[in-house]
C-alpha positions in Angstrom: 48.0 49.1 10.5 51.5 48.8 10.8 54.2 47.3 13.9 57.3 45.3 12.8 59.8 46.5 10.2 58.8 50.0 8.1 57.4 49.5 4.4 56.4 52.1 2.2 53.3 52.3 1.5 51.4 48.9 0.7 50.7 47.8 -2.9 47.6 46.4 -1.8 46.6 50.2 -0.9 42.8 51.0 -2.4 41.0 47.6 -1.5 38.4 48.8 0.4 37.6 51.0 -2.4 37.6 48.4 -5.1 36.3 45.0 -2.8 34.0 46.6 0.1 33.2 43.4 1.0 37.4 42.7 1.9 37.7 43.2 6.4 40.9 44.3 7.1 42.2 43.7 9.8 46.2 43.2 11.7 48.1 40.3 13.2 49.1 40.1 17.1 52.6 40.7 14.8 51.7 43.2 12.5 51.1 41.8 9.3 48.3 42.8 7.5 45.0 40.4 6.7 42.3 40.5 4.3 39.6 38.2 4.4 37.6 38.1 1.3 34.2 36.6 0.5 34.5 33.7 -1.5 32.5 35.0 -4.3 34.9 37.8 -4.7 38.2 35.3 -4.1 39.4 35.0 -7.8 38.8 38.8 -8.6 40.7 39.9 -5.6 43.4 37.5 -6.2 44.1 38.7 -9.9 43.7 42.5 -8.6 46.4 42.1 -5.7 48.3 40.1 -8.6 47.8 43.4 -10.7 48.9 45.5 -8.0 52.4 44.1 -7.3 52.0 41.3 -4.9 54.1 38.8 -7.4 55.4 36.1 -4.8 52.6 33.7 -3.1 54.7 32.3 0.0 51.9 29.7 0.8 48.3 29.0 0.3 47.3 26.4 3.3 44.7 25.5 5.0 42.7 25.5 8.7 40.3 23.9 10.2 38.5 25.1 13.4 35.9 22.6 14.0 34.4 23.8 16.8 33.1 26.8 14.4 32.4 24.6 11.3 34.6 26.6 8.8 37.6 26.0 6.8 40.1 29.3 6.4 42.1 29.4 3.5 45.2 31.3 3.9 47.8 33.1 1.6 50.7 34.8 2.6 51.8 37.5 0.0 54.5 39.5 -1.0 56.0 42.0 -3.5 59.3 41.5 -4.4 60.9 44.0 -5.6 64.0 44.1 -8.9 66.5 44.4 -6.3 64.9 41.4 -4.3 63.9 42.8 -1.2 60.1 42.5 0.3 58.5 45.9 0.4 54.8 44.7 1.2 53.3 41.7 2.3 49.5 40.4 2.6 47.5 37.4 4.3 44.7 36.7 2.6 41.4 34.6 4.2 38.8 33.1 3.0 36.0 31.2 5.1 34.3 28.4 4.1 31.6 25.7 5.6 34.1 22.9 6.7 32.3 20.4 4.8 34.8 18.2 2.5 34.9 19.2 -1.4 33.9 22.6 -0.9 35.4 24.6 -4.0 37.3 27.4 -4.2 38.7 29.0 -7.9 42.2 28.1 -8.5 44.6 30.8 -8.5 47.4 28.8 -10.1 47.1 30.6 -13.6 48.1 33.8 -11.3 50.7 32.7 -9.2 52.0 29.3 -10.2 53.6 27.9 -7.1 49.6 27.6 -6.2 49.7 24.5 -8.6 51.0 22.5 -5.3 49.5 24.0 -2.6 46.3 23.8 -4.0 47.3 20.3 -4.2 48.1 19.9 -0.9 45.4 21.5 0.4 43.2 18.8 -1.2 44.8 16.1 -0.6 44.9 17.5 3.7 41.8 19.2 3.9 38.9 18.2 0.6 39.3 21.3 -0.7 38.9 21.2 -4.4 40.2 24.3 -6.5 38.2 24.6 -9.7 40.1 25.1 -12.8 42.7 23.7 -11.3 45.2 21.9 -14.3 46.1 19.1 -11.9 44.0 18.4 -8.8 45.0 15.1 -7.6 46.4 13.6 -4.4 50.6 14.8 -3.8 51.1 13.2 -0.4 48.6 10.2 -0.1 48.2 7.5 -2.3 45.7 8.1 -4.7 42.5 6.0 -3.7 43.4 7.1 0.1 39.6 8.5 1.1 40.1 10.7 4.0 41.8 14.3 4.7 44.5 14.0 7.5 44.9 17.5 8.9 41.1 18.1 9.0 40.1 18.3 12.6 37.6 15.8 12.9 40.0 13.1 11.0 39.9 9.3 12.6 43.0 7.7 12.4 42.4 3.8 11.1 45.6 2.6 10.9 46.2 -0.5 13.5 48.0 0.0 16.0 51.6 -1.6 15.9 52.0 -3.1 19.1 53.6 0.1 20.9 52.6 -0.4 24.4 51.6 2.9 26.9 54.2 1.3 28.8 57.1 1.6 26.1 55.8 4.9 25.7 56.0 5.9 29.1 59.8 4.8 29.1 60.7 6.7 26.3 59.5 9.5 27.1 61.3 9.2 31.2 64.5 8.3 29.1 64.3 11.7 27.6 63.9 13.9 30.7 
């Protein structure tokens, strides 16, 4: 499962055996995924937690419209005492792209996930229960819509930028 740089064996070794549900599967670049039911989300969170991945990178989100499902992704690593990254993880998991699904929050395991959980609300609708602060970090706080979901309509007027201004920019730039 392995093309790009050499690590020793992952700490995330063993979750088949302990989520069955979990598909593994690789990146075009090599990096590892696991997509986890949702159900099983929290538990496999704490586990990899447990198992030495100690540094969440990100926790984003994606919307594919055309398919009706939300991905949330994490991108994992374990750092070591020296400081260097000897395994690394994506973690997935689907849900219906409906906004305020819920997802557990895994801030209490690694707490950068306080703001991208965040984030991910305020972008997406995604709520993270048991979250300790789930409000709005980019848009103002009464704002009702999600901006990076897919089917997003942009309201805001528009301020008197003609298609031919636009044209000349962008033939200035060439």
């Amino acid at each position: 499962m392995s093309s790009g740089p050499q690590m020793s064996q992952p700490v995330w070794h063993g979750v088949e055996a302990a989520f069955p549900a979990v598909e593994l599967s690789t990146t075009k670049d090599g990096w590892p995924v696991a997509t986890v039911p949702r159900d099983q989300y929290a538990g496999l969170c704490r586990w990899l937690k447990e198992k030495g991945l100690n540094f969440l990178a990100s926790l984003t989100a994606v919307h594919y419209l055309d398919d009706g499902e939300m991905h949330v992704v994490l991108h994992l690593y374990r750092i070591d005492a020296r400081g260097k990254m000897d395994s690394r993880l994506v973690l997935k998991v689907k849900l219906p792209d409906a906004v305020g699904e819920e997802l557990p929050s895994v801030a209490s395991i690694w707490p950068a996930a306080e703001w991208h959980e965040r984030e991910v609300f305020d972008m997406f609708g995604i709520r993270f229960t048991g979250h300790p602060d789930l409000r709005r970090i980019l848009m103002e706080a009464d704002y009702e819509a999600h901006p990076l979901r897919k089917d997003f309509v942009d309201r805001k007027p528009n301020l008197g930028v003609s298609r031919e201004t636009l044209a000349k920019d962008a033939a200035s730039k060439r």
